[in-house]
C-alpha positions as a LaTeX table, in Angstrom:
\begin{tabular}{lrrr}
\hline
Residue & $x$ (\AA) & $y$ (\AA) & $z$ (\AA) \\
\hline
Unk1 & 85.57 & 174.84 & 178.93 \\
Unk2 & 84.63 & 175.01 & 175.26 \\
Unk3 & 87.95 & 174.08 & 174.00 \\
Unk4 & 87.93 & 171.39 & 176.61 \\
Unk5 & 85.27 & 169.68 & 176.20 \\
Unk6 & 84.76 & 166.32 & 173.68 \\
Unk7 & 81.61 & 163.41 & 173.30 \\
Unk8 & 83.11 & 161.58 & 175.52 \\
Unk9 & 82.58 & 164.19 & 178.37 \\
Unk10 & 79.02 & 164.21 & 178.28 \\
Unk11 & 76.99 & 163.60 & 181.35 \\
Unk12 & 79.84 & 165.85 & 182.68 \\
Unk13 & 78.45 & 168.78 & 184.85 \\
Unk14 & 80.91 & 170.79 & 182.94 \\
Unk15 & 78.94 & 169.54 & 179.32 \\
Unk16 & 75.64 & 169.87 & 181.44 \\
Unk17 & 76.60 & 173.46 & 182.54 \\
Unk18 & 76.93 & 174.68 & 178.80 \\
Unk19 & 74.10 & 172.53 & 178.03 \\
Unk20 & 71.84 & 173.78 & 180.77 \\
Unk21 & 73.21 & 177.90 & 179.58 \\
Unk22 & 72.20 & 177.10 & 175.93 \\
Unk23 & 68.72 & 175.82 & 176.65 \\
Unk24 & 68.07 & 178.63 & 178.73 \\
Unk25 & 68.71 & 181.11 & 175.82 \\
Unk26 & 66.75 & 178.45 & 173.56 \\
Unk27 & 63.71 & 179.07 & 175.66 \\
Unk28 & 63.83 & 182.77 & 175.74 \\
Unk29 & 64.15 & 183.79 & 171.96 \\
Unk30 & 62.59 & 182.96 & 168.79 \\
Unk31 & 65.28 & 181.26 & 167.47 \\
Unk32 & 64.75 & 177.94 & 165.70 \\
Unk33 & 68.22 & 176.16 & 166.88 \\
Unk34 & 71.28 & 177.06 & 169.23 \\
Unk35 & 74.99 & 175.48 & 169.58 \\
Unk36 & 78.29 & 175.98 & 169.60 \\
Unk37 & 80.62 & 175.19 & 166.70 \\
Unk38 & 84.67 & 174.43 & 167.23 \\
Unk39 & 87.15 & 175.71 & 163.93 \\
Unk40 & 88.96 & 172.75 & 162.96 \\
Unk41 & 90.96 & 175.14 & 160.44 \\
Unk42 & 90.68 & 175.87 & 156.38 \\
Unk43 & 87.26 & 176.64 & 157.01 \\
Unk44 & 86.19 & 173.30 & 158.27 \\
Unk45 & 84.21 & 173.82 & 161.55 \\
Unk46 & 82.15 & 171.11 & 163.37 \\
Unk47 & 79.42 & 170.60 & 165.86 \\
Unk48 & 80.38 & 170.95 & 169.53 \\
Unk49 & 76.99 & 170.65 & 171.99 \\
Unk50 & 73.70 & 171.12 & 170.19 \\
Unk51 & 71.08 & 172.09 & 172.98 \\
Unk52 & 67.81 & 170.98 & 170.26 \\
Unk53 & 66.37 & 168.32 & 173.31 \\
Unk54 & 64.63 & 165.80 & 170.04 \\
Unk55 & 67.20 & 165.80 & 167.30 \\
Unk56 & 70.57 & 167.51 & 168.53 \\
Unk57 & 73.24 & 167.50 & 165.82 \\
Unk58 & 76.43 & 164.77 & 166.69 \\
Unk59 & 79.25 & 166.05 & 168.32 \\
Unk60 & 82.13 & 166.63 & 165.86 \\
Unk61 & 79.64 & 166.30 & 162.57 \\
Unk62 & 80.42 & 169.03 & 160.06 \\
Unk63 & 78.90 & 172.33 & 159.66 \\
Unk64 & 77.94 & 174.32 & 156.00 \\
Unk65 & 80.07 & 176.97 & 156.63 \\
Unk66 & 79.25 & 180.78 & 155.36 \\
Unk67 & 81.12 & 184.12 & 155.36 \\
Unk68 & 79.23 & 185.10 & 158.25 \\
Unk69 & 80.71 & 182.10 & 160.17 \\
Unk70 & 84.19 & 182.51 & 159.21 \\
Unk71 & 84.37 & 186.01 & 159.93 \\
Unk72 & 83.15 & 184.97 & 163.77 \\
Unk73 & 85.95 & 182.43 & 163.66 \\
Unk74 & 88.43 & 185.70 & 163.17 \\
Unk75 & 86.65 & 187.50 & 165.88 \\
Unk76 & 84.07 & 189.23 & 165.17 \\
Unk77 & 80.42 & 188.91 & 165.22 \\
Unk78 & 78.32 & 188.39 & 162.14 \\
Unk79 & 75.01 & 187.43 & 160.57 \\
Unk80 & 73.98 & 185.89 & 157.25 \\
Unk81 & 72.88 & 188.11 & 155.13 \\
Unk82 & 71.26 & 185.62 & 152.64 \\
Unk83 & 69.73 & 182.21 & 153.89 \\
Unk84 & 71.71 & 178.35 & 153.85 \\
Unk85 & 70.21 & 175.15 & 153.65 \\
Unk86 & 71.05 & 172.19 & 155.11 \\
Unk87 & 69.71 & 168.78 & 156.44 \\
Unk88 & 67.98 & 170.47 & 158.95 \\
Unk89 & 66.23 & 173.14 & 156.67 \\
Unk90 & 66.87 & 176.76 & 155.33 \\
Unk91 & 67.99 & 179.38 & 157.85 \\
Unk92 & 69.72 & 182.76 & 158.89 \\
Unk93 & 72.37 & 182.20 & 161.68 \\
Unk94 & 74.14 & 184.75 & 163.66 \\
Unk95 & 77.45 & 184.32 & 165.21 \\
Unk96 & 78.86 & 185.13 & 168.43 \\
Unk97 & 82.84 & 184.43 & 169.22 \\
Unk98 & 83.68 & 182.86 & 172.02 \\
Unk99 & 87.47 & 184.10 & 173.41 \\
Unk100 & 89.71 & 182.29 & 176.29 \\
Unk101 & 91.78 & 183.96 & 178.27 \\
Unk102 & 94.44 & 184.75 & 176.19 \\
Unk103 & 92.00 & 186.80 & 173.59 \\
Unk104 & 92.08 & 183.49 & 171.13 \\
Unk105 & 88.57 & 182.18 & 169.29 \\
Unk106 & 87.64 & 179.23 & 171.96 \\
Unk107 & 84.10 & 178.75 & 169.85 \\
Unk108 & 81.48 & 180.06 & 167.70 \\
Unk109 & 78.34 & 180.48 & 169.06 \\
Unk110 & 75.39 & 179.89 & 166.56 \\
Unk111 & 71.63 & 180.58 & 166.74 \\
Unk112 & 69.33 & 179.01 & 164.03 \\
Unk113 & 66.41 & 181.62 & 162.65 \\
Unk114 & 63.82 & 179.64 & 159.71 \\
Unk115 & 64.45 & 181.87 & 156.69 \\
Unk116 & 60.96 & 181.67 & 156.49 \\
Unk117 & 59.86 & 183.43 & 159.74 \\
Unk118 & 62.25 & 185.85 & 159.43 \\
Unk119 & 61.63 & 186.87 & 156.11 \\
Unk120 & 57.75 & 186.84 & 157.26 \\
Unk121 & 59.17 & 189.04 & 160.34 \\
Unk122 & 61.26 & 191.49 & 157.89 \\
Unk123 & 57.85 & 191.76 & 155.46 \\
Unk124 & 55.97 & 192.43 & 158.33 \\
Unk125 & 58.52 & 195.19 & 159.39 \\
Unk126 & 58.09 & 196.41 & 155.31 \\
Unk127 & 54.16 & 196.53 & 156.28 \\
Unk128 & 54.38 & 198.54 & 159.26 \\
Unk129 & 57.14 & 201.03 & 157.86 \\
Unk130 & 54.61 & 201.85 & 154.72 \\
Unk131 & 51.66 & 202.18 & 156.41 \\
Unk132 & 53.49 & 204.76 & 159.18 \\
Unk133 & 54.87 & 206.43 & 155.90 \\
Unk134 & 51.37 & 206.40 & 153.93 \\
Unk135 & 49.57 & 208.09 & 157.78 \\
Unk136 & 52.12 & 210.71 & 157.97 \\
Unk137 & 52.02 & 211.86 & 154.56 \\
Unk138 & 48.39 & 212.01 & 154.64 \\
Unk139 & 48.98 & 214.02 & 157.40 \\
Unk140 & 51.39 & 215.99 & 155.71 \\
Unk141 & 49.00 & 216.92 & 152.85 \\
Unk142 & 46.16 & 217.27 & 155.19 \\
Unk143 & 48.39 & 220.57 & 157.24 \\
Unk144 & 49.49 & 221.91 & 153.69 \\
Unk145 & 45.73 & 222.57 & 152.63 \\
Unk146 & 44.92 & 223.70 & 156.29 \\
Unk147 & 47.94 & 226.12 & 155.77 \\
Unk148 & 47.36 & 227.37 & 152.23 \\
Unk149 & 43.34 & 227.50 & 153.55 \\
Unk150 & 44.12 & 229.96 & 156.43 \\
Unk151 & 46.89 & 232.11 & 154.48 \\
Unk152 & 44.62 & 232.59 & 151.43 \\
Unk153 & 41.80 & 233.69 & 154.33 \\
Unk154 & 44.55 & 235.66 & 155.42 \\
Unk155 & 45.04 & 237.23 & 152.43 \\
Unk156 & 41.66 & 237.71 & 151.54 \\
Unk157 & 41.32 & 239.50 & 154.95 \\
Unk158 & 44.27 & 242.47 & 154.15 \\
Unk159 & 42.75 & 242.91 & 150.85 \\
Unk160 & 39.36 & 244.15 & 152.38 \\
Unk161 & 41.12 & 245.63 & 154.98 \\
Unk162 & 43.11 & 247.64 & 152.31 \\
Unk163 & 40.21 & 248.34 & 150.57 \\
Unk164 & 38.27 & 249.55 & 153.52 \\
Unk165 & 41.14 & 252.01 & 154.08 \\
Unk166 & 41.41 & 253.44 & 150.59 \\
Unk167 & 37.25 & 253.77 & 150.55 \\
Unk168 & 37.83 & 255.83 & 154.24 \\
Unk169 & 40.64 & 257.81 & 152.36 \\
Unk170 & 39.25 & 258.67 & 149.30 \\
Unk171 & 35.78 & 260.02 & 151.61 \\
Unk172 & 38.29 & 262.11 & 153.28 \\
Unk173 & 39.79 & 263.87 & 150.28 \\
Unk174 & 36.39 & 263.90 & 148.94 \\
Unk175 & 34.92 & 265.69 & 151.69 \\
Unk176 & 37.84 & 268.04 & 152.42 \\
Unk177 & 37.27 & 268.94 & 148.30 \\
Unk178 & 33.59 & 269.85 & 148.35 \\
Unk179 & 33.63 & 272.12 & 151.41 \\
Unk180 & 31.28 & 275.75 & 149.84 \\
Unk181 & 34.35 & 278.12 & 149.15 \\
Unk182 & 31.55 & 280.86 & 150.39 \\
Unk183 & 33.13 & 284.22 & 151.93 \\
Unk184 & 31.54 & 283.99 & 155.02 \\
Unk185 & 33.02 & 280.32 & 155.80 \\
Unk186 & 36.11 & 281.69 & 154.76 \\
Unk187 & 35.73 & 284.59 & 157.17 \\
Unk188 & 35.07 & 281.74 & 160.21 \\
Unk189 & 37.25 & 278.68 & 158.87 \\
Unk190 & 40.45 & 279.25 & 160.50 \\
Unk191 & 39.59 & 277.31 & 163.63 \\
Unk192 & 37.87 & 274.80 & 161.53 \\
Unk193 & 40.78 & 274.30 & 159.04 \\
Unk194 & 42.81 & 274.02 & 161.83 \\
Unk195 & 41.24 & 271.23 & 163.28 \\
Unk196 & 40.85 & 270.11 & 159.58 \\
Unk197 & 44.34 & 269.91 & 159.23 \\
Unk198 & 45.28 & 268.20 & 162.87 \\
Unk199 & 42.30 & 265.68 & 162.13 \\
Unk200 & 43.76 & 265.26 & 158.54 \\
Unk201 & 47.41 & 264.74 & 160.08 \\
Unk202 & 46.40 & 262.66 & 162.97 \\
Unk203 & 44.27 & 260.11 & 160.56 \\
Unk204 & 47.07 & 260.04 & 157.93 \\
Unk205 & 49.30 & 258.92 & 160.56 \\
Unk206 & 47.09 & 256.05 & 161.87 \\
Unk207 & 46.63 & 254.96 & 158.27 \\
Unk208 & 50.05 & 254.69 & 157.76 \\
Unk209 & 50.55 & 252.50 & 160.86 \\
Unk210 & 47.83 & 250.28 & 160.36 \\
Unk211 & 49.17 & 250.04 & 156.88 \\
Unk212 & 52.51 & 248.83 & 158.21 \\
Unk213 & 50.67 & 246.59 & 160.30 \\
Unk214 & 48.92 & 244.69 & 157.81 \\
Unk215 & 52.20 & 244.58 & 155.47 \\
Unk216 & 54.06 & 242.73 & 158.46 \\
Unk217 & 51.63 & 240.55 & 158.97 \\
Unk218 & 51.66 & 239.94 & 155.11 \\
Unk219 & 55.14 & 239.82 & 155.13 \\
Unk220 & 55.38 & 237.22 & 158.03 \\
Unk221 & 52.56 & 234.77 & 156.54 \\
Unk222 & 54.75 & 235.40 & 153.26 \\
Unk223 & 57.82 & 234.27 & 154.80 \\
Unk224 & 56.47 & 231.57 & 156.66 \\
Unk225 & 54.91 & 229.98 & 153.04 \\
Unk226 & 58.36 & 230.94 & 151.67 \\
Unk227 & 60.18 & 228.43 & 154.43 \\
Unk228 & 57.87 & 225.30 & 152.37 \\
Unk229 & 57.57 & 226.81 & 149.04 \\
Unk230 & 59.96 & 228.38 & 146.44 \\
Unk231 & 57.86 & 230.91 & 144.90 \\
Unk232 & 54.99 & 233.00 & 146.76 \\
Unk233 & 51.88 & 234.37 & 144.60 \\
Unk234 & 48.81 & 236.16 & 145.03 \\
Unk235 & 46.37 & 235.48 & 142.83 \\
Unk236 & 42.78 & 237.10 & 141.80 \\
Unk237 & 41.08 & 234.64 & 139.89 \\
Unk238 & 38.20 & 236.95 & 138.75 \\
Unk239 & 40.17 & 239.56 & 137.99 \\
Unk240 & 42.80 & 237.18 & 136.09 \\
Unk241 & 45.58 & 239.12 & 137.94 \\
Unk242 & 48.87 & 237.91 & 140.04 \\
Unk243 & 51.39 & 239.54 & 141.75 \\
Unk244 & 54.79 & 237.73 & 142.36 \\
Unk245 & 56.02 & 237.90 & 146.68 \\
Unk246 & 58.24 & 235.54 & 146.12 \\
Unk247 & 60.63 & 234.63 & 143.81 \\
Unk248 & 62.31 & 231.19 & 142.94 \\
Unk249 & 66.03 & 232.69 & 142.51 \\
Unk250 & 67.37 & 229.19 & 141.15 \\
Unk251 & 64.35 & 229.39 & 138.00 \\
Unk252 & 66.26 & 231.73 & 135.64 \\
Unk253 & 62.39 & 232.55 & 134.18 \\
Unk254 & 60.79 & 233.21 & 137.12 \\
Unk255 & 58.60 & 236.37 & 137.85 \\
Unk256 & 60.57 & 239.20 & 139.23 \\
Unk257 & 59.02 & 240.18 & 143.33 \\
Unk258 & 56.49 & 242.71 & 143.01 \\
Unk259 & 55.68 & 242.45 & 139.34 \\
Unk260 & 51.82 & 241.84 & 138.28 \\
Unk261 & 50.87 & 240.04 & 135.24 \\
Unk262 & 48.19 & 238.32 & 133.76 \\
Unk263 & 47.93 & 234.82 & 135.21 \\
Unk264 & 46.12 & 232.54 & 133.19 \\
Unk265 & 48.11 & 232.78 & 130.09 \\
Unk266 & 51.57 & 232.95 & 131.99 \\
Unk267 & 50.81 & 229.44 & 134.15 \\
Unk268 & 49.30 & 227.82 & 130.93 \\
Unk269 & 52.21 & 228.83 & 129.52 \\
Unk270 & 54.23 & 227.28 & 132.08 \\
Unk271 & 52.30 & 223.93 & 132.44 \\
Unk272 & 53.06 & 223.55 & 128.64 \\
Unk273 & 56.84 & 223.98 & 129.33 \\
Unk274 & 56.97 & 222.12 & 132.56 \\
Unk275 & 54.39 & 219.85 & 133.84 \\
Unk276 & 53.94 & 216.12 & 132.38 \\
Unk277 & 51.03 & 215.63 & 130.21 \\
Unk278 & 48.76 & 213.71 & 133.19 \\
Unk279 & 49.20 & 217.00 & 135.41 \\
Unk280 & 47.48 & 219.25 & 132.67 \\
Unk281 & 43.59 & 218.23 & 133.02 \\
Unk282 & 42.99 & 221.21 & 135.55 \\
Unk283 & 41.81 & 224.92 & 133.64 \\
Unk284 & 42.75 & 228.03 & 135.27 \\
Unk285 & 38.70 & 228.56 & 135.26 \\
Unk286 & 37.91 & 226.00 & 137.47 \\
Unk287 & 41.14 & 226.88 & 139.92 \\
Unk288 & 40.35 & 228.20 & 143.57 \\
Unk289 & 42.63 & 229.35 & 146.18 \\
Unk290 & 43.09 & 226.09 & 147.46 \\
Unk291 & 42.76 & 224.01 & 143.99 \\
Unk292 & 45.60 & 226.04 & 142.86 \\
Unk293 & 47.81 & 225.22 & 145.71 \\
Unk294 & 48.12 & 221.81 & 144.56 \\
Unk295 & 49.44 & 221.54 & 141.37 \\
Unk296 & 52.02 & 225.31 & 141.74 \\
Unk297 & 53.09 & 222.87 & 144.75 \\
Unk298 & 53.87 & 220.07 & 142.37 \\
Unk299 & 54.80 & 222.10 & 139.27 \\
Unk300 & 58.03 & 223.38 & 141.27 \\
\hline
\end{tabular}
């Protein structure tokens, strides 16, 4: 019907048919304009029924023709990607082949956008993308303290458990050392340093197990701030003191696992090496737990 039709058919109900479809898709999209444009050949391409119901363009006037629309003539489907002008304004048009029967280009399709609503639409798409972007990271930050907040409480938790257990340990040697070596205890302590002995054993074993069990759940809280960070330290700011968990394997300086050293003078050290000159106002005195978090994040 496309290929068919000519001015002279209009008042037709075959023109009023694609006049009538047209509208209809006018009147339910935020397009500015909608028609159908014929390929006269070497890229010349003219109006065929323009559904606009105040000003419709004349059937068989010329249309600007773009890459967009010649590569709809061939086939295929395509949109401008930078805006036209003509006497009707400045505007983004997609294409939309139109085939017979025998697979051939009948007509082109074309819906009208104003270049500037849809560059208004695109900056408002812009808006919306940054602002999801700017909530999530906030969010993102805001679960990194929480995380480095709760492992160094962690942390600070095994060391007094640790030191609870070497204050219990070092009572029991002390005690078992200051028992009166008198001969008459000696003549009645076999019982007793029996029972010693077993209570000795059994408490040596239970320290040992709740040893392991604090160094797996040291280990595990290690690993899991080794899956978001290279390198893994523990650090006692009073004492000046750090001890390397993790390594970064790809820094060919970095702190061998296990090794302690003295941390102030090794992190100024590598701030001066590595981190810009607007990243060096913070002093190891005034670092916490969770101060320090921040910049070691940022440093590697």
């Amino acid at each position: 019907m496309l290929e068919r039709l000519t001015e002279a058919d209009k008042g037709t109900p075959e023109y009023e048919s694609v006049w009538e479809t047209l509208d209809r898709y006018h009147h339910n999209t935020s397009l500015k304009y909608i028609y159908y444009v014929r390929d006269e050949g070497d890229k010349n391409f003219t109006f065929g029924i323009d559904a606009d119901p105040v000003a419709p363009a004349k059937f068989g006037a010329p249309v600007v023709c773009t890459d967009a629309l010649y590569q709809a003539s061939l086939g295929m489907s395509a949109v401008d990607e930078k805006p036209y002008e003509d006497v009707w304004g400045r505007f983004y048009s997609a294409y939309s082949p139109v085939f017979d029967s025998s697979g051939k280009v009948a007509a082109v399709v074309v819906v009208d956008f104003e270049a500037a609503w849809y560059e208004a639409q695109l900056n408002q798409n812009a808006k919306t993308i940054a602002i999801g972007c700017m909530f999530f990271l906030v969010i993102g930050v805001g679960l990194a303290l929480l995380l480095a907040r709760q492992f160094g409480v962690r942390m600070s938790q095994i060391n007094c458990d640790l030191d609870d257990l070497a204050s219990d340990m070092a009572e029991l040697t002390g005690s078992a050392g200051n028992q009166p070596a008198t001969q008459d205890r000696a003549r009645t302590s076999d019982v007793s340093i029996e029972q010693m002995e077993a209570t000795i054993s059994r408490l040596r074993d239970d320290l040992r197990q709740h040893v392991t069990h604090l160094n797996t759940q040291a280990n595990s809280m290690i690993t899991a701030m080794a899956s978001d960070y290279r390198s893994v330290f523990h650090v006692d700011l009073d004492k000046d003191e750090a001890t390397c968990y993790r390594a970064d394997p790809h820094d060919p300086e970095h702190v061998e696992e296990g090794v302690q050293f003295a941390f102030c003078a090794w992190f100024r050290a590598y701030g001066e090496k590595n981190v810009a000159e607007s990243y060096r106002g913070v002093s190891c005195a005034s670092l916490s737990p969770i101060t320090f978090a921040r910049p070691w994040r940022l440093s590697r």
